[in-house]
C-alpha positions in Angstrom: 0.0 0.0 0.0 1.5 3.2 -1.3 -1.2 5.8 0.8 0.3 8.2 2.2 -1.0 8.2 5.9 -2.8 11.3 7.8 -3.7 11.1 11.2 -6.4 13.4 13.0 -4.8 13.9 16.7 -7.4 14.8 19.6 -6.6 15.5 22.8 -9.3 14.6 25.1 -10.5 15.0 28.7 -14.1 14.4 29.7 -15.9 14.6 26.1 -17.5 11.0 25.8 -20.7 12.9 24.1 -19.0 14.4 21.0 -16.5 11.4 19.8 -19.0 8.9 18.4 -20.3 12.3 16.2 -16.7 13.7 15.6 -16.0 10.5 14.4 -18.8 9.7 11.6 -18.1 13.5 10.5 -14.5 12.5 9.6 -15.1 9.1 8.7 -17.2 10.8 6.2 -14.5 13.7 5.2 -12.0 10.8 4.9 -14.1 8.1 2.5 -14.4 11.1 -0.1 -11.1 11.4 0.0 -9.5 8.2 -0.5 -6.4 8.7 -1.6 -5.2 8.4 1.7 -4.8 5.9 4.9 -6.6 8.1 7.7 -6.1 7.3 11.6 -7.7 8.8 14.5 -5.5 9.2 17.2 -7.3 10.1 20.5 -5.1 11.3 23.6 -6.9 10.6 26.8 -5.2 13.0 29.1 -7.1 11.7 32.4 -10.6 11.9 31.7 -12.9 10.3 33.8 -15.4 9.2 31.2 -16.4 6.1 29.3 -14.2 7.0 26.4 -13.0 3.2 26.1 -16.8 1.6 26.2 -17.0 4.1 23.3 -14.1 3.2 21.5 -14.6 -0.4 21.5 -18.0 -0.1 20.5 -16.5 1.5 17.4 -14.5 -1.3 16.9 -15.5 -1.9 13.0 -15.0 1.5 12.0 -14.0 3.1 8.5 -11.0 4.8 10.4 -8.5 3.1 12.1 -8.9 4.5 15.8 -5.9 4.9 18.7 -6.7 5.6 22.4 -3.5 6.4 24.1 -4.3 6.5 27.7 -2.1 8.9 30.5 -1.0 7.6 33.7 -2.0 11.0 34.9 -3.0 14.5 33.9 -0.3 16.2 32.0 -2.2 19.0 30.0 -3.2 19.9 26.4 0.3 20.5 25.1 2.1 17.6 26.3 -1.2 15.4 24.9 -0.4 16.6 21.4 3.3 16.6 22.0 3.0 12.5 23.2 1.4 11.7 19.4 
């Protein structure tokens, strides 16, 4: 596979009610542009949610989907700095 890949980064911290939506809306973005091996890369930076349930759930999904999971919180910057 020659794709190039692009990853979308998001650093997260108690959003569980906006991925499953951010996700179909770039799924979407990404199948009409298919040039292109997409991955969502979602930095949980502590959160307290149900993120994981979530993720799993989404297990089948167009876009290949990364949790990276903090020991502790560190902070916005250091989230997008740890992709």
């Amino acid at each position: 596979n020659n794709k190039k890949k692009i990853s979308w980064i998001v650093t997260c911290f108690n959003e569980e009610k906006i991925y499953k939506k951010t996700l179909i809306r770039i799924s979407k973005f990404s199948k009409e542009i298919s040039k292109f091996n997409w991955e969502f890369i979602l930095i949980n930076d502590w959160s307290r949610d149900n993120k994981k349930k979530i993720i799993k759930e989404l297990n089948n999904y167009p876009l290949k989907i990364v949790l990276l999971i903090f020991s502790r919180k560190f902070g916005h910057q250091p989230a997008v700095q740890a992709s």
